[in-house]
C-alpha positions as CSV (number, residue, x, y, z in Angstrom):
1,X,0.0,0.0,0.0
2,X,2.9,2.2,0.8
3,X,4.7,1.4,-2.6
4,X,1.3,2.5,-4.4
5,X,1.2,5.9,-2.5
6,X,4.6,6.6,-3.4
7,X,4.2,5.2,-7.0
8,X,1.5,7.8,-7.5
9,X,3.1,10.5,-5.7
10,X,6.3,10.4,-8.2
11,X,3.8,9.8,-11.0
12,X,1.9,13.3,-10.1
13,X,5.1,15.5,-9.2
14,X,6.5,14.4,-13.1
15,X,3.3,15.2,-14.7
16,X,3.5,18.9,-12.7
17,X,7.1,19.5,-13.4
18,X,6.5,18.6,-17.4
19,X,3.3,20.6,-16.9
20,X,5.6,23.7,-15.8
21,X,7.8,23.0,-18.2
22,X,5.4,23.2,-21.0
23,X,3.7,25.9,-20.0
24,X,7.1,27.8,-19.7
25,X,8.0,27.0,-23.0
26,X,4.8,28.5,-24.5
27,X,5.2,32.0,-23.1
28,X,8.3,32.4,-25.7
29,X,6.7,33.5,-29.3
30,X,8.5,34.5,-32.5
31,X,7.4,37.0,-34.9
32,X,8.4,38.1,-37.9
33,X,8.0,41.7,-39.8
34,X,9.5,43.4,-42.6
35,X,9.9,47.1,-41.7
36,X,10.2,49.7,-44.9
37,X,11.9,52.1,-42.9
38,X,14.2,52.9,-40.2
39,X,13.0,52.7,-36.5
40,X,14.3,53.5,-33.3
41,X,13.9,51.3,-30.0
42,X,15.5,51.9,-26.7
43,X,18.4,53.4,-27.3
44,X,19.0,51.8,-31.1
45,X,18.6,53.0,-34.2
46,X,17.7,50.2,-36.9
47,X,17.7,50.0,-40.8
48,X,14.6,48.9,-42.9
49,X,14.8,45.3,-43.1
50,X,13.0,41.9,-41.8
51,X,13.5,41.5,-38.1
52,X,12.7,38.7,-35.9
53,X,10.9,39.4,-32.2
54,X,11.3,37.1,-29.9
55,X,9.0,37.8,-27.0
56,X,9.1,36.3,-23.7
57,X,5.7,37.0,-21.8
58,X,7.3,35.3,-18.7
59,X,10.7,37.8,-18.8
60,X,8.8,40.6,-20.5
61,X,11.5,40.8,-22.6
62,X,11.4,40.7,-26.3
63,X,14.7,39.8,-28.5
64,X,15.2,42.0,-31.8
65,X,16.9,40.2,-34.3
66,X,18.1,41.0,-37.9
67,X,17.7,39.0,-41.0
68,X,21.6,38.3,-41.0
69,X,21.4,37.0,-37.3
70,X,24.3,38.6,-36.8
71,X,23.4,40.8,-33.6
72,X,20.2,41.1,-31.5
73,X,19.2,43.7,-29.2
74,X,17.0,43.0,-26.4
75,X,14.5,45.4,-24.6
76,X,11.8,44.7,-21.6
77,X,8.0,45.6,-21.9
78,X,5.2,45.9,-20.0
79,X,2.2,43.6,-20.5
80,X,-1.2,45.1,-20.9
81,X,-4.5,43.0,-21.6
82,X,-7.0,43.8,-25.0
83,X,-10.3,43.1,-24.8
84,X,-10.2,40.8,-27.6
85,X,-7.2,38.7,-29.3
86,X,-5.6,39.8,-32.1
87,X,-6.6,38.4,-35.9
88,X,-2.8,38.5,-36.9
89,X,0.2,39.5,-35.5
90,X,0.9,43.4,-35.1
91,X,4.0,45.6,-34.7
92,X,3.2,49.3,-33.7
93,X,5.2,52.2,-34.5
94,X,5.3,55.6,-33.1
95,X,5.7,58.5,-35.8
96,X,7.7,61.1,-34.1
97,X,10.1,63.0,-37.0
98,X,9.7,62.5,-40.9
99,X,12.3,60.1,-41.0
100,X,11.9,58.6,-37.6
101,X,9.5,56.0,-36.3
102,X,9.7,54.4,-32.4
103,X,8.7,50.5,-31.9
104,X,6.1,51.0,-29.3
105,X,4.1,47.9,-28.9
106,X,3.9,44.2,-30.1
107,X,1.3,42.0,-30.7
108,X,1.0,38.1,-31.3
109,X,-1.6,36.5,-33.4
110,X,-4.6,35.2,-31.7
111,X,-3.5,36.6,-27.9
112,X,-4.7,39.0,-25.6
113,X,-1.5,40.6,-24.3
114,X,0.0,43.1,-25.8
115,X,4.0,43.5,-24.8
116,X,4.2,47.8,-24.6
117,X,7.9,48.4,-24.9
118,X,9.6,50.3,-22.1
119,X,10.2,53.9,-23.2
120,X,14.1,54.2,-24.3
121,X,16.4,57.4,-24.5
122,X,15.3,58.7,-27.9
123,X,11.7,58.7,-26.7
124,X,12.5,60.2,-23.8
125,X,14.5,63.0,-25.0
126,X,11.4,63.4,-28.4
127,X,8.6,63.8,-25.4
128,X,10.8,66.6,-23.1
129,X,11.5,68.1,-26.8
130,X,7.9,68.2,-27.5
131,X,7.1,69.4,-23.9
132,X,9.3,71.5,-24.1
133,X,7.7,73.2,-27.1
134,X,4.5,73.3,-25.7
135,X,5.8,75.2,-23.2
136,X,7.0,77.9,-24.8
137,X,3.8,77.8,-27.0
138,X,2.0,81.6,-26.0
């Protein structure tokens, strides 16, 4: 009787720890975007191109990578919930100058959570720029 208890005991902690496990695994999601124009995101700069994002809703981190796999830049987020899931994946830029556009948020086909990148330097300094104006304004 004792053998069976314990049997069943290791039985149920495997089936939790590869329960974890694949549960863990699913909070890592790739997307992939071709980008017609340069973009800014923390404190990068990066060429048109197709990049890869990596986003890990556990880390709230997401991974940018270039076609050439070369380098990758990585950048946290915050996640926020939408009210309904998303019918395809979407990347969303800020338009700040004529030739420069901000990566602000990410979003992966079919989910809820939207990944809201943290605001980096350039951001920073365009938003006390534009305050800045403002406050001059008469």
């Amino acid at each position: 009787m004792l053998r069976n208890s314990a049997l069943v005991a290791a039985i149920l902690l495997a089936c939790t720890i590869l329960g974890n496990g694949q549960s863990i695994y699913n909070l890592t999601t790739r997307q992939i975007a071709s980008i017609p124009f340069r973009f800014a995101v923390g404190n990068m700069v990066l060429p048109a191109g197709t990049y890869t994002f990596d986003i890990n809703l556990q880390k709230q981190i997401v991974v940018v990578q270039g076609e050439d796999r070369k380098a990758a830049w990585m950048f946290r987020f915050n996640s926020w919930d939408a009210r309904t899931p998303a019918s395809h994946g979407q990347v969303v830029f800020g338009h700040y100058t004529p030739d420069l556009f901000v990566l602000q948020r990410l979003r992966l086909d079919g989910s809820t959570v939207e990944a809201r990148l943290v605001p980096g330097k350039i951001e920073k300094e365009i938003t006390r720029a534009e305050k800045a104006v403002l406050a001059s304004a008469p």
